[in-house]
C-alpha positions as CSV (number, residue, x, y, z in Angstrom):
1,X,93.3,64.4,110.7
2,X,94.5,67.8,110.4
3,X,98.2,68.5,110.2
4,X,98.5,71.2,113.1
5,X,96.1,71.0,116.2
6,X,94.7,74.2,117.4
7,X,97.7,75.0,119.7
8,X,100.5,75.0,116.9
9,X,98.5,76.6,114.8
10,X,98.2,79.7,117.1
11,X,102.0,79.7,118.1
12,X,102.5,79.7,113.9
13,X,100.0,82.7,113.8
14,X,102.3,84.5,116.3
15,X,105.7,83.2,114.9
16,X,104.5,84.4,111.1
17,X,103.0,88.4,112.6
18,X,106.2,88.6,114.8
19,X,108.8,86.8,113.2
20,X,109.3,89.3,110.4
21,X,109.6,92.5,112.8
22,X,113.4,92.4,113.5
23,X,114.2,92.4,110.1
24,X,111.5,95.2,109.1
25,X,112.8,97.9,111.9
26,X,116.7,96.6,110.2
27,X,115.7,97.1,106.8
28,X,114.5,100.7,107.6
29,X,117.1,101.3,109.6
30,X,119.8,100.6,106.8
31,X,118.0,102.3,104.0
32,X,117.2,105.3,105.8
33,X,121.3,105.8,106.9
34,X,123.1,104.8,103.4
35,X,120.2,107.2,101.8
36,X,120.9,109.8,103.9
37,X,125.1,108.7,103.0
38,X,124.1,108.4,99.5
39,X,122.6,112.2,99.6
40,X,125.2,113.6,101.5
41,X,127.7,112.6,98.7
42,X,125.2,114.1,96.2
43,X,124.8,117.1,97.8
44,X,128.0,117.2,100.5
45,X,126.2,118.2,103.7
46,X,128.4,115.3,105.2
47,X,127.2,114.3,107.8
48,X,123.8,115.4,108.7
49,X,121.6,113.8,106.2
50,X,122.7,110.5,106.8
51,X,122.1,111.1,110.4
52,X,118.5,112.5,109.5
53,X,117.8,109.3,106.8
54,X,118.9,107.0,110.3
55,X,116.1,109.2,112.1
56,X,113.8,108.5,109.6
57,X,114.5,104.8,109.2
58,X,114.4,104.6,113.5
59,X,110.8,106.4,113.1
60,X,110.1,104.1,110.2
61,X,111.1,101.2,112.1
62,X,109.1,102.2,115.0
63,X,105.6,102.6,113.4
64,X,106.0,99.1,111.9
65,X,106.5,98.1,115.6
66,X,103.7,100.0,117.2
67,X,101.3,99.3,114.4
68,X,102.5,95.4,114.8
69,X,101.9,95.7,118.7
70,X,98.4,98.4,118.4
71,X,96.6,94.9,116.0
72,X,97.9,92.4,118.5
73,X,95.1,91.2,120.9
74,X,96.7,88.0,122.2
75,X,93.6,86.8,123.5
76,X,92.0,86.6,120.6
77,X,94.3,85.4,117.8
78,X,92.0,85.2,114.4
79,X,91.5,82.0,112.4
């Protein structure tokens, strides 16, 4: 007897390819400003590259999110 029936194992499929998404567009997101902080102390063009590292991190974030949604066919969830 299996442990998951064919249902619970799709909605796991979907939970595991989406569940990470929120914390990938965060992540890129946080690195991108405090790099872009980081430099700026470095170099002191405060505050324009940390605002340029936050663009970068929202374009980072982004790709993940329409790469994420671009291999998503909902009808068709692969075993």
């Amino acid at each position: 007897m299996p442990f998951f029936d064919e249902d619970q194992r799709k909605q796991l499929k979907l939970f595991a390819r989406y569940g990470g998404i929120g914390i990938q567009i965060a992540i890129s997101l946080a690195l991108g400003w405090f790099g872009g902080q980081w430099l700026d102390e470095k170099l002191g063009t405060a505050p324009w590259l940390g605002w340029v590292g936050f663009g970068l991190g929202l374009a980072a974030g982004g790709k993940g999110l329409y790469d994420l949604v671009k291999k998503t066919d909902l009808e068709k969830i692969d075993d």
